[in-house]
C-alpha positions as semicolon CSV with decimal commas, in nm:
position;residue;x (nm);y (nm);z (nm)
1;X;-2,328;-4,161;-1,688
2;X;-2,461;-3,827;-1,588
3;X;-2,066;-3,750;-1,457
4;X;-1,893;-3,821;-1,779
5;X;-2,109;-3,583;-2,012
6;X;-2,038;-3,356;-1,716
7;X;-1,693;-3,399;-1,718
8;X;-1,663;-3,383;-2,117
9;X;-1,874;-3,109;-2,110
10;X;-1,688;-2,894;-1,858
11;X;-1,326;-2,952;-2,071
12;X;-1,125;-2,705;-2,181
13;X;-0,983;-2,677;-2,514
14;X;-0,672;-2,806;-2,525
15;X;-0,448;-2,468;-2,630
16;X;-0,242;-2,581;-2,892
17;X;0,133;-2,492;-2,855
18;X;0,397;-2,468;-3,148
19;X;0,776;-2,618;-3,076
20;X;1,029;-2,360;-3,252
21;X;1,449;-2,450;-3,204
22;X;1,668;-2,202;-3,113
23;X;1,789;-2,176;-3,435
24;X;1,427;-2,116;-3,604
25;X;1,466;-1,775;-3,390
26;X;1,612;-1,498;-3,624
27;X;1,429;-1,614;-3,942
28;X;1,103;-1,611;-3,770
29;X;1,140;-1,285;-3,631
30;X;1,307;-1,153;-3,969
31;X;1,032;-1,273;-4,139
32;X;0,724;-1,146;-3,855
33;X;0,906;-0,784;-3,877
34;X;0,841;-0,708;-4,222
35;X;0,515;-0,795;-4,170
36;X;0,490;-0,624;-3,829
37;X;0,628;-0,331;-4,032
38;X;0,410;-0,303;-4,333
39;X;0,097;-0,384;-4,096
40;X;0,169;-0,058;-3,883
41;X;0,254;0,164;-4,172
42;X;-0,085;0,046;-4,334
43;X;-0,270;0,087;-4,038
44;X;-0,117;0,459;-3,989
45;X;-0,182;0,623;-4,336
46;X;-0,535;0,726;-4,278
47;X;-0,408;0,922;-3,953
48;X;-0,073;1,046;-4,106
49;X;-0,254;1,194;-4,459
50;X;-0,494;1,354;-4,206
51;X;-0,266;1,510;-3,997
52;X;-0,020;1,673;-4,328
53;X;-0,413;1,843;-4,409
54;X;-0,448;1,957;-4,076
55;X;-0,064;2,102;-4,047
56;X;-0,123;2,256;-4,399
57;X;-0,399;2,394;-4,304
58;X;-0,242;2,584;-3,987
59;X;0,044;2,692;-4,191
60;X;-0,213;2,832;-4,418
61;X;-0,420;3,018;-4,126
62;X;-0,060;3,123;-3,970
63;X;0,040;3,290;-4,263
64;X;-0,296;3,462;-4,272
65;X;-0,244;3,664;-3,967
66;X;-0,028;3,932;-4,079
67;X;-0,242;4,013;-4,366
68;X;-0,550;4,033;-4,137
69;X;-0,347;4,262;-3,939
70;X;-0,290;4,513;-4,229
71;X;-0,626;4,456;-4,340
72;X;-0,814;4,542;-3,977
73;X;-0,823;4,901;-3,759
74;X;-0,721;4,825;-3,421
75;X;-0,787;5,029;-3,132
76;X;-0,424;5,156;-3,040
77;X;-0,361;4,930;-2,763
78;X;-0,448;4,650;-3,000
79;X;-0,251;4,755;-3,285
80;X;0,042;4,774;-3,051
81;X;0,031;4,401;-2,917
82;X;-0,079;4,292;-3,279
83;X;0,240;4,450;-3,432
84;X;0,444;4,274;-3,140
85;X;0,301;3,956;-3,111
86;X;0,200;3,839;-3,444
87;X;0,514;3,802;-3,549
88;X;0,639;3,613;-3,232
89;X;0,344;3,397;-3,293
90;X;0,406;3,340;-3,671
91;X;0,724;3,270;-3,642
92;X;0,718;3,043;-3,324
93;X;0,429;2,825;-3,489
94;X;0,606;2,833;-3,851
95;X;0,926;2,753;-3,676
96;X;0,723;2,412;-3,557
97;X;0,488;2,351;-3,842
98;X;0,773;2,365;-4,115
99;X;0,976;2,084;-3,932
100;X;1,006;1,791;-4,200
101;X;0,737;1,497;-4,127
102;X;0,936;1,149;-4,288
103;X;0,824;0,840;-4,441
104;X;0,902;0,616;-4,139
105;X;0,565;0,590;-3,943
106;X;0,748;0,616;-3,622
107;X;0,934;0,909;-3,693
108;X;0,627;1,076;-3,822
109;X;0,456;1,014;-3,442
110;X;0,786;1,174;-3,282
111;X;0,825;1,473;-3,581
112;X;0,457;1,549;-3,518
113;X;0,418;1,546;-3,161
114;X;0,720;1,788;-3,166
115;X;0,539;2,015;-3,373
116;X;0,216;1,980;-3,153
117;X;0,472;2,087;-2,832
118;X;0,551;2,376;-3,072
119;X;0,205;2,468;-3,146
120;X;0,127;2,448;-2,787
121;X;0,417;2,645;-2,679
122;X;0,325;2,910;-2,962
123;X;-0,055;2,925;-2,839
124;X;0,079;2,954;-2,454
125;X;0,347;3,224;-2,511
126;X;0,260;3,528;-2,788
127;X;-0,048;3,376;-2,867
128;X;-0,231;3,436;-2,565
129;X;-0,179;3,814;-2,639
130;X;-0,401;3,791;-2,986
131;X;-0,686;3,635;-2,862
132;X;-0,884;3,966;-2,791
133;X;-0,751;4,116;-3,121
134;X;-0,795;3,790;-3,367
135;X;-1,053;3,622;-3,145
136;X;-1,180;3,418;-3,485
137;X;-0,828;3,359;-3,652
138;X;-0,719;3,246;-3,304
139;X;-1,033;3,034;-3,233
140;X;-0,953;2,860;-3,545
141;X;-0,582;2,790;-3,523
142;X;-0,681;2,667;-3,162
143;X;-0,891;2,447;-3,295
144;X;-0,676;2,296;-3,562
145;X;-0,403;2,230;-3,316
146;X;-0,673;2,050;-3,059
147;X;-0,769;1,874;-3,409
148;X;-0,392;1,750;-3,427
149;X;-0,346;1,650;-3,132
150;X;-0,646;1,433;-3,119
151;X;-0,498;1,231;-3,392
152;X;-0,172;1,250;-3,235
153;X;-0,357;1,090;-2,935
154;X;-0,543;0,836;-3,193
155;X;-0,240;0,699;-3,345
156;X;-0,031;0,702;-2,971
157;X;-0,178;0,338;-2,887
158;X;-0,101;0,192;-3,191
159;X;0,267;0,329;-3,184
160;X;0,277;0,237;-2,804
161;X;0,168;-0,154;-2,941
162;X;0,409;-0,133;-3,176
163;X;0,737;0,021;-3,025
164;X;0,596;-0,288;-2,723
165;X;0,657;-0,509;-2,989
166;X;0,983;-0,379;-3,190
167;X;1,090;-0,372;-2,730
168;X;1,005;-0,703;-2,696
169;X;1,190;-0,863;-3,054
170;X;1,502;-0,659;-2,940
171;X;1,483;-0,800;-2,613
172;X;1,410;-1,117;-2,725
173;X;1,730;-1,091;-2,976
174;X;1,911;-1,025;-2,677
175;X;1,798;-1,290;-2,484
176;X;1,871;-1,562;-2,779
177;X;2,242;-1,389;-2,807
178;X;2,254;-1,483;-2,404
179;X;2,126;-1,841;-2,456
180;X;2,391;-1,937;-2,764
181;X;2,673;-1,772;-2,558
182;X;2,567;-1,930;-2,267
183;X;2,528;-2,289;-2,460
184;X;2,818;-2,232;-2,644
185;X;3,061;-2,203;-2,334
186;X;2,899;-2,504;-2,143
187;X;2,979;-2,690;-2,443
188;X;3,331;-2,606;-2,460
189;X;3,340;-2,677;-2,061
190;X;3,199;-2,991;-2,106
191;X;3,492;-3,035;-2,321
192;X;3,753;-2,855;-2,207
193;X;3,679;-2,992;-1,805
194;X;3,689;-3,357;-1,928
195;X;4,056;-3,294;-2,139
196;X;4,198;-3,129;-1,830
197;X;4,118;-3,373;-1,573
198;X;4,281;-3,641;-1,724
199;X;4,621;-3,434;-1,811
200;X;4,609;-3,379;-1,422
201;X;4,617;-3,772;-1,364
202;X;4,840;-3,825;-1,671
203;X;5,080;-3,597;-1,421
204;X;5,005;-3,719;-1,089
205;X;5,086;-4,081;-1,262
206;X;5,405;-3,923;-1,401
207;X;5,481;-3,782;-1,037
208;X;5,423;-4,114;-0,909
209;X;5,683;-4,289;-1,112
210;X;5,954;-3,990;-1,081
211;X;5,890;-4,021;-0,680
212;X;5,944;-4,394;-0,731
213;X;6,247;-4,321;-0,943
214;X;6,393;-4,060;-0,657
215;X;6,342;-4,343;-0,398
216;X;6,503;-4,597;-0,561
217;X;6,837;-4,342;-0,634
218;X;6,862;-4,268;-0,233
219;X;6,819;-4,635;-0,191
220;X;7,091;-4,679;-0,429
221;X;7,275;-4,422;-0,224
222;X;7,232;-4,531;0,116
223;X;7,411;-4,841;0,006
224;X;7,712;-4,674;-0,163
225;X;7,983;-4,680;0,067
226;X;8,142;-4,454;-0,182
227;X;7,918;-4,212;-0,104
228;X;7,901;-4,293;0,266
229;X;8,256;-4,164;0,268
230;X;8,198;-3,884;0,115
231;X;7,865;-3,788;0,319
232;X;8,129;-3,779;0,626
233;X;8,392;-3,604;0,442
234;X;8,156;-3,349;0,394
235;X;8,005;-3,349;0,743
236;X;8,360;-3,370;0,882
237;X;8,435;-3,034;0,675
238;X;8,132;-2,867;0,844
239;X;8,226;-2,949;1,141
240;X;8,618;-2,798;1,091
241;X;8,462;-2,471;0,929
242;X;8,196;-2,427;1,243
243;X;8,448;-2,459;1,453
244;X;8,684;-2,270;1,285
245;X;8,407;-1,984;1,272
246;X;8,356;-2,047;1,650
247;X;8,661;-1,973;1,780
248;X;8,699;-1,668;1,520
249;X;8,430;-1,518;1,631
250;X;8,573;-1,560;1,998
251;X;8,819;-1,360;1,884
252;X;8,696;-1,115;1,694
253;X;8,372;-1,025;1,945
254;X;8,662;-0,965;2,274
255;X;8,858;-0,763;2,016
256;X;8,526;-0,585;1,926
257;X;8,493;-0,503;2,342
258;X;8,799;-0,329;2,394
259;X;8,795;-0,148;2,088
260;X;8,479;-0,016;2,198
261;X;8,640;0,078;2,512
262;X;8,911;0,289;2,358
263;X;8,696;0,472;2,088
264;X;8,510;0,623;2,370
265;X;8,831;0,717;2,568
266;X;8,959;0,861;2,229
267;X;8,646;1,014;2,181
268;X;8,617;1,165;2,532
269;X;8,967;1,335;2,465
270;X;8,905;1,504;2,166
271;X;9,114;1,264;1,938
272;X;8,860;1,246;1,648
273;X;9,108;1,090;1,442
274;X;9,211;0,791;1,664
275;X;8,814;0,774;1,704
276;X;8,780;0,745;1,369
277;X;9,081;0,464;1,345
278;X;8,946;0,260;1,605
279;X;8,581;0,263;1,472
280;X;8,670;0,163;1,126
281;X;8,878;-0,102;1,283
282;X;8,577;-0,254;1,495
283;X;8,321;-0,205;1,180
284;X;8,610;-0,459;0,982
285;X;8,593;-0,698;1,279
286;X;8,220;-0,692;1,339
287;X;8,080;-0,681;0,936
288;X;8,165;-0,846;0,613
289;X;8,392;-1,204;0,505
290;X;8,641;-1,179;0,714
291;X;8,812;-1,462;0,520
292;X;8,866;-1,219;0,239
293;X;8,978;-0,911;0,483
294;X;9,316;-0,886;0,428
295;X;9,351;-0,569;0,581
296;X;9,196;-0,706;0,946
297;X;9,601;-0,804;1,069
298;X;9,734;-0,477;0,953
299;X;9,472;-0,256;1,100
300;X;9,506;-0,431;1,415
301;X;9,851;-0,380;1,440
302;X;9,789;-0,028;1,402
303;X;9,591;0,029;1,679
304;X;9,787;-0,223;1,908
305;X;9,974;0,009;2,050
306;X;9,737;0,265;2,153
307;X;9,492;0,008;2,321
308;X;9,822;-0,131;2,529
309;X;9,885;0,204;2,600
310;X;9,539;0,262;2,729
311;X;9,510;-0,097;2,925
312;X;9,856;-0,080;3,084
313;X;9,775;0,360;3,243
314;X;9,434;0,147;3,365
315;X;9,205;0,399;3,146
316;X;9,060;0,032;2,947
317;X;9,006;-0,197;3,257
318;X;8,984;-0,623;3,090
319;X;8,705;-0,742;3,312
320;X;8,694;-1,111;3,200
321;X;8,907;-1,388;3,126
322;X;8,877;-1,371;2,769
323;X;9,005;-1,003;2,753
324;X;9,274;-1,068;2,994
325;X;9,409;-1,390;2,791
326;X;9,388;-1,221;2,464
327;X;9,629;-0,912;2,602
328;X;9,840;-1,125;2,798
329;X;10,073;-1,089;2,489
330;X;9,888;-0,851;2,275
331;X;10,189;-0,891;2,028
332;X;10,030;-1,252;1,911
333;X;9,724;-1,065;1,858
334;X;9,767;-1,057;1,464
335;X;9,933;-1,364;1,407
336;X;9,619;-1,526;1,626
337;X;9,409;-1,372;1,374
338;X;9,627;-1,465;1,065
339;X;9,607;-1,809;1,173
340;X;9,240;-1,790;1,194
341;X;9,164;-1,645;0,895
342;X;9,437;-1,904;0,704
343;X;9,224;-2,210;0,869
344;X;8,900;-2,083;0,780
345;X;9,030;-2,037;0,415
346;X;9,128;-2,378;0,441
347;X;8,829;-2,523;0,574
348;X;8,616;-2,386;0,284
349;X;8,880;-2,436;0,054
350;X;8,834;-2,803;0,128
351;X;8,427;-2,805;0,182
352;X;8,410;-2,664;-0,172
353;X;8,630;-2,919;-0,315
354;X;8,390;-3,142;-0,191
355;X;8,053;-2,986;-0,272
356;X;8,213;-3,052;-0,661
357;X;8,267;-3,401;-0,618
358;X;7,930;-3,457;-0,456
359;X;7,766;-3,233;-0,773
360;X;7,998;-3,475;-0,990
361;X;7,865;-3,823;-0,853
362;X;7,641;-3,993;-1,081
363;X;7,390;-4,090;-0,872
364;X;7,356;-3,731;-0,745
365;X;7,372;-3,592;-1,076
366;X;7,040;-3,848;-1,138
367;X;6,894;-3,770;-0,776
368;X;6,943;-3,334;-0,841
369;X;6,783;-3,436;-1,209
370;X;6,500;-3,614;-1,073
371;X;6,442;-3,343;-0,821
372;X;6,445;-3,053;-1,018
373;X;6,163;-3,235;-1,274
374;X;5,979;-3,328;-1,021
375;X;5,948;-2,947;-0,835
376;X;5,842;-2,869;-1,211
377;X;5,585;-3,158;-1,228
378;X;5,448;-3,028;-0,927
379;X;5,371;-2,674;-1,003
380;X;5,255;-2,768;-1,355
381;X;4,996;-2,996;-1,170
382;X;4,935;-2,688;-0,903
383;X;4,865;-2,430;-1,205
384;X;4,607;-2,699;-1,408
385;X;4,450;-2,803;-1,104
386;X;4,369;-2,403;-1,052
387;X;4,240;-2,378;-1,397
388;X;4,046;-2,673;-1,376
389;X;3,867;-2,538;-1,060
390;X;3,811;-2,250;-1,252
391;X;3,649;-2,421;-1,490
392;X;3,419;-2,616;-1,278
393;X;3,315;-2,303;-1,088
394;X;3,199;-2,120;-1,456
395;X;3,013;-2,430;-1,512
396;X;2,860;-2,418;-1,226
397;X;2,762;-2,048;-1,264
398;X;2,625;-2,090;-1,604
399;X;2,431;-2,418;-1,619
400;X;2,158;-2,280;-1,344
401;X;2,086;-1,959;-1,584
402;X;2,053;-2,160;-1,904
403;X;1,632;-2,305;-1,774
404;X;1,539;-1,964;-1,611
405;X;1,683;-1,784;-1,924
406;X;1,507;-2,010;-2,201
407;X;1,138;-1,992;-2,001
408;X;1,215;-1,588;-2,005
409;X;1,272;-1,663;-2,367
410;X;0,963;-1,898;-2,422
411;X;0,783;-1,627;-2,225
412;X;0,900;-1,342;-2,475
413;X;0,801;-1,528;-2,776
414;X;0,475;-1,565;-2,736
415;X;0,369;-1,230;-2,632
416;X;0,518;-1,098;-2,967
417;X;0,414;-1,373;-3,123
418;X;0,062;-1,402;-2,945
419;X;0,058;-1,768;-2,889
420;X;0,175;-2,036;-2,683
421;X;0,500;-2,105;-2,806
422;X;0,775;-2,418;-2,640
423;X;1,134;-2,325;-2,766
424;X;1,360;-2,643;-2,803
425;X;1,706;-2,557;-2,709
426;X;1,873;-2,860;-2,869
C-alpha cells in the first residue's frame, strides 16, 4: 500500500505533446509571425519613444555648443581648441544623431546603435579636446549618450530573442523545403524504380525470344545444303585470294631487296635521280592496293635495266634463291607481276560476287536482321539498367536523411513554438 501512494505520488506530469502534418507548417508559422511581430513591436515602444527623447535631447545640447562658445571668454589656449574642435564635434555627433530612426523595431535597434557608435566615436575623437573648456555641456552630452546606450543595452535581449526566433522560423522554412523535396523525389523513385524494372524484363524477355529466333535461323542454315555450297564457295575464294596474296607478296618483298640494293649504289654515285626512280619504285611495291597499281609493270620495266646492269658488273650481289630465280630471266619480271595482279583481281572479283549472294539469301537477310535488333536490344537494356542503378543509389541516399531531417524539424518547432511538438510527415 505504502508503495503505490509512493509511486503515484512521485509521477510526473505527463507533458502533453501536439501532432502538426507537414502541411499544417507554413500556416502555423504565417499565422505565429504576425503575432511574434506585433508582440515585439509592443513590447519595444516604451524603449524606442524613450530613446527619440534622449536623441532629441543631444541634438538639442549639440547644437548648444557653439552658442556657449560665443557666449563664454576663454583663456587663449582654450578659445583656440574650442574654435577647432567644436565644430568637429558638432558635426561628427549631428552627422550620427540626424540618421533616420524607422518604424520597423528591428531597424530602429540597428539605426540606433549606429548612432550610439557615432556618438561614441564623436566623444572619443574632438570631444575629448572640450572637456576642460565645456566641462558641464560635455558632462551632460556624456551622460545622455551613456543614457542611450543603456536602453540600447535594455532592448538588445529582447531583439537577440527575437532575431533567435525570426533564425529559427527561417531555418525551420528551410528545413520543411528539404523534407517536401526530399519526399517528393522518393515518391517519384518509388515510382519511377518499379516502371523501369519491369521494361528491363519486358527486354530481357524480348532478347530471349530474338536469341531463340537467331538459333533457330542457323539451325535452319546448317541444314541448307544450298547454303553449305555456298559457305565453301566462299571459303574456297579465301583460300585462292590468300594465296594469291602469298605468292604476290613473294614477289614483291625480293623485288623490294634488290631495289634497296641499287638505290644505295645509285645513291653512293651521286645519281640522285636514279635514287629517286628506284625509291619511288620500291615505295609502289611496298605501300598501297597493289591490285589497283597499274603503273607497278611499267615502273618496273623502267628500272629493269639498270638493276641487270648493276647485278650482271657484280655491284648488286643475289644472295638467296629467291633473288637468283626471280633474275634468272629478269625479262618475265613484269609479266610475273601482271599475272599476279590479273589473279588477284580475279580472286576478289569472284569473292565479292559472292559476299552479294550470301547478303541476298533469305535466311541471311533474316539472320543479319535478327542480329542487328538484337545488338540494339542489348544496349537499350545496358543504358536502362545504368539508369535504374542510378536510381536505386538516389534512393538509397535520400531515404536515410528523411528521419534525421524530420526530428531536426520536430526539434526546431518546438523551440519557436515553446512546446513539445510531434510532426506527422504523412
Amino acid at each position: 500500500m505504502f508503495r503505490r501512494v509512493k509511486d503515484l505520488l512521485g509521477r510526473k506530469e505527463i507533458e502533453e505533446i501536439q501532432e502538426i502534418s507537414l502541411d499544417e507548417i507554413p500556416q502555423l508559422l504565417a499565422t505565429n509571425e504576425k503575432a511574434w511581430e506585433d508582440e515585439f513591436s509592443q513590447s519595444t515602444v516604451d524603449a524606442r519613444k524613450e530613446m527619440i527623447e534622449i536623441r532629441d535631447h543631444m541634438i538639442r545640447a549639440v547644437q548648444a555648443l557653439s552658442k556657449t562658445e560665443r557666449e563664454a571668454a576663454f583663456h587663449p589656449k582654450l578659445e583656440k581648441i574650442a574654435k577647432n574642435s567644436i565644430p568637429q564635434f558638432e558635426k561628427a555627433l549631428l552627422s550620427a544623431l540626424n540618421r533616420q530612426l524607422p518604424e520597423d523595431p528591428y531597424a530602429f535597434y540597428q539605426a540606433c546603435s549606429e548612432i550610439l557608435k557615432g556618438c561614441v566615436k564623436g566623444l572619443t575623437g574632438p570631444g575629448r579636446y572640450l572637456r576642460n573648456v565645456l566641462p558641464e555641456e560635455m558632462k551632460e552630452i556624456s551622460l545622455l549618450v551613456d543614457a542611450f546606450g543603456k536602453e540600447i543595452n535594455n532592448l538588445t535581449p529582447r531583439v537577440a530573442e527575437w532575431r533567435k526566433r525570426k533564425e529559427g522560423v527561417g531555418a525551420l522554412r528551410e528545413s520543411l523545403s528539404r523534407m517536401k523535396e526530399m519526399e517528393r523525389t522518393a515518391d517519384e523513385l518509388s515510382r519511377d524504380i518499379p516502371v523501369l524494372g519491369k521494361e528491363i524484363s519486358d527486354l530481357n524477355e524480348e532478347l530471349k525470344r530474338r536469341t531463340g529466333e537467331k538459333e533457330s535461323c542457323e539451325r535452319t542454315l546448317a541444314e541448307d545444303s544450298e547454303y553449305r555450297n555456298l559457305m565453301q564457295e566462299a571459303a574456297d575464294s579465301e583460300g585462292q585470294l590468300l594465296e594469291t596474296d602469298r605468292e604476290m607478296h613473294s614477289v614483291t618483298s625480293t623485288l623490294s631487296h634488290v631495289l634497296r640494293k641499287a638505290e644505295k649504289i645509285a645513291h653512293h654515285r651521286a645519281s640522285e635521280k636514279l635514287s629517286k626512280q628506284l625509291n619511288q619504285v620500291e615505295i609502289l611495291l611496298s605501300g598501297g592496293d597493289l591490285l589497283s597499281d597499274e603503273e607497278l609493270p611499267g615502273a618496273i620495266t623502267a628500272v629493269l635495266p639498270v638493276m641487270v646492269s648493276m647485278i650482271g658488273s657484280g655491284d648488286i650481289q643475289l644472295k638467296n634463291q629467291e633473288e637468283r630465280s626471280l633474275f634468272a630471266s629478269p625479262e618475265k619480271i613484269p609479266l610475273i607481276l601482271q599475272d599476279h595482279l590479273k589473279r588477284r583481281a580475279d580472286a576478289l572479283e569472284k569473292a565479292g560476287e559472292i559476299k552479294k549472294r550470301m547478303a541476298l539469301y533469305p535466311a541471311i537477310q533474316t539472320l543479319t536482321r535478327i542480329d542487328a535488333e538484337l545488338k540494339s536490344l542489348d544496349a537499350t537494356i545496358s543504358d536502362k539498367e545504368r539508369q535504374l542503378w542510378d536510381l536505386k543509389r538516389k534512393k538509397e541516399e535520400i531515404l536515410p536523411g528523411i528521419p534525421s531531417l524530420h526530428s531536426l524539424m520536430e526539434r526546431q518547432i518546438s523551440a519557436i513554438l515553446g512546446r513539445k511538438i510531434r510532426v506527422i510527415s504523412r
